[in-house]
C-alpha positions in Angstrom: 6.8 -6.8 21.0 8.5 -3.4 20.4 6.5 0.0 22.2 8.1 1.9 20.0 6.3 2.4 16.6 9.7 2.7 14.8 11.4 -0.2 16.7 8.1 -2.2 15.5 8.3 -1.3 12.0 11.9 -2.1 11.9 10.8 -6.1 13.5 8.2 -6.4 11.1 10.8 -5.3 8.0 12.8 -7.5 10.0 10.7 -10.9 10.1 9.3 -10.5 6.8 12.7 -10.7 5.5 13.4 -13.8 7.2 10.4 -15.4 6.2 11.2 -14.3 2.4 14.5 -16.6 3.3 11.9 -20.0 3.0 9.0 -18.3 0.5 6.6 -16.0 0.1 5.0 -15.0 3.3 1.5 -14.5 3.8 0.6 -11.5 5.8 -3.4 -11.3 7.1 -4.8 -8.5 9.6 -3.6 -6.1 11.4 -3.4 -2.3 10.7 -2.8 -0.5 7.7 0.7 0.8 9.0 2.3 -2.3 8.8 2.3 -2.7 5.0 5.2 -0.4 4.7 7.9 -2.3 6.5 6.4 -5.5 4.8 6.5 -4.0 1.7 10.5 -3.1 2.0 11.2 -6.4 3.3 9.8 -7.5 -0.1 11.3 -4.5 -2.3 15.0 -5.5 -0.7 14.6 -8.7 -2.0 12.6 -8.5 -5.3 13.0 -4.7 -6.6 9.9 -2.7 -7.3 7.1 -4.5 -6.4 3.6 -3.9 -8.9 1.2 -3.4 -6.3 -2.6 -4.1 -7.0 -4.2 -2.8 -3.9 -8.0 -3.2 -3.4 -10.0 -0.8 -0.8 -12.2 2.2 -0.4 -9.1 4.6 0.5 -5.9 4.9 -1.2 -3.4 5.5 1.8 -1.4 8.0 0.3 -2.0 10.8 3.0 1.5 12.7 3.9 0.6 12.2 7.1 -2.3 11.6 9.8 -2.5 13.2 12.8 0.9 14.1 12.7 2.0 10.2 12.2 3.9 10.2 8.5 3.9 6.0 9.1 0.4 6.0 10.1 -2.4 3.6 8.9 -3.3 6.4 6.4 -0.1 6.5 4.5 1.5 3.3 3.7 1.6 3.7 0.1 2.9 7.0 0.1 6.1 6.1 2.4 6.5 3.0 -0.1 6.3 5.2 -3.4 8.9 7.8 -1.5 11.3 4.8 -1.0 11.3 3.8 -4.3 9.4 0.4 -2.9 6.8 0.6 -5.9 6.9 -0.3 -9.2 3.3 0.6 -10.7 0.5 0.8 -8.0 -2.8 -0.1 -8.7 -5.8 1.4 -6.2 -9.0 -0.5 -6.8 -12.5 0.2 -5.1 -11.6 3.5 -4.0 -14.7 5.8 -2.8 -13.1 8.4 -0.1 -10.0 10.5 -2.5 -9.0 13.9 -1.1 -7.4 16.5 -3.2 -3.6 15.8 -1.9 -3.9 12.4 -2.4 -5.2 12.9 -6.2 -2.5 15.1 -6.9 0.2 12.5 -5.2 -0.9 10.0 -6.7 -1.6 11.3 -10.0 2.4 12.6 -10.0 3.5 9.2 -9.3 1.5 7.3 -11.9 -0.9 5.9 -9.4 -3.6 4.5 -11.4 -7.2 5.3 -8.9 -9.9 3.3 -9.8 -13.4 4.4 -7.9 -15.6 2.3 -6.7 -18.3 3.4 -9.2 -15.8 2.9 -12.3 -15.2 -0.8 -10.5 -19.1 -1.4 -10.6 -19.6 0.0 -14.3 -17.3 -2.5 -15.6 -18.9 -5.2 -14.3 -21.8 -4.2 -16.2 -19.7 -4.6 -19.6 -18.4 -7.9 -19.4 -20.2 -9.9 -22.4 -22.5 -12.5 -21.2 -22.0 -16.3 -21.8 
């Protein structure tokens, strides 16, 4: 395995793309940063993706701790590389300023954690 964070993005782009070559790969664990590379992999062979992403933070950070491909910002490298179709954010309960504004000038649709709940409440009974 690559030491290098770039060198292991670039394998991960790299065997998702294979594994696109036999069908839809199924990707479980491991850090936030590696949904970017996966997420090219998939854009390179389908277009823009519509993403429907469910979790407390959105990931759009420019950067964290000086790391623009960190954990943090996944789905801001994939809206910058035209990776993303319409992104959906689900859940979310931790949005900073910069991300709002990203976001919101990308047509990021942010969907708190209390708006998730209060919907529940509305669906009709049976």
């Amino acid at each position: 395995m690559p030491k290098d964070a770039s060198d292991a993005r670039a394998e991960i782009e790299a065997r998702t793309a294979k594994a696109l070559e036999t069908g839809a790969p199924l990707s479980l664990g491991g850090d936030h940063s590696i949904t970017y590379p996966i997420l090219r992999a998939m854009q390179a062979r389908y277009g823009k993706l519509n993403i429907l992403h469910v979790d407390a933070h959105t990931d759009l950070y420019d950067s964290f701790d000086g790391d623009r491909y960190s954990h943090a910002s996944p789905f801001a490298r994939a809206i910058e590389d035209a990776c993303v179709g319409t992104l959906v954010q689900v859940g979310l309960r931790s949005v900073g300023p910069n991300e709002r504004r990203f976001g919101e000038s990308h047509g990021v649709v942010m969907l708190g954690a209390d708006a998730a709940q209060a919907n529940l409440h509305k669906r009709p009974h049976a």
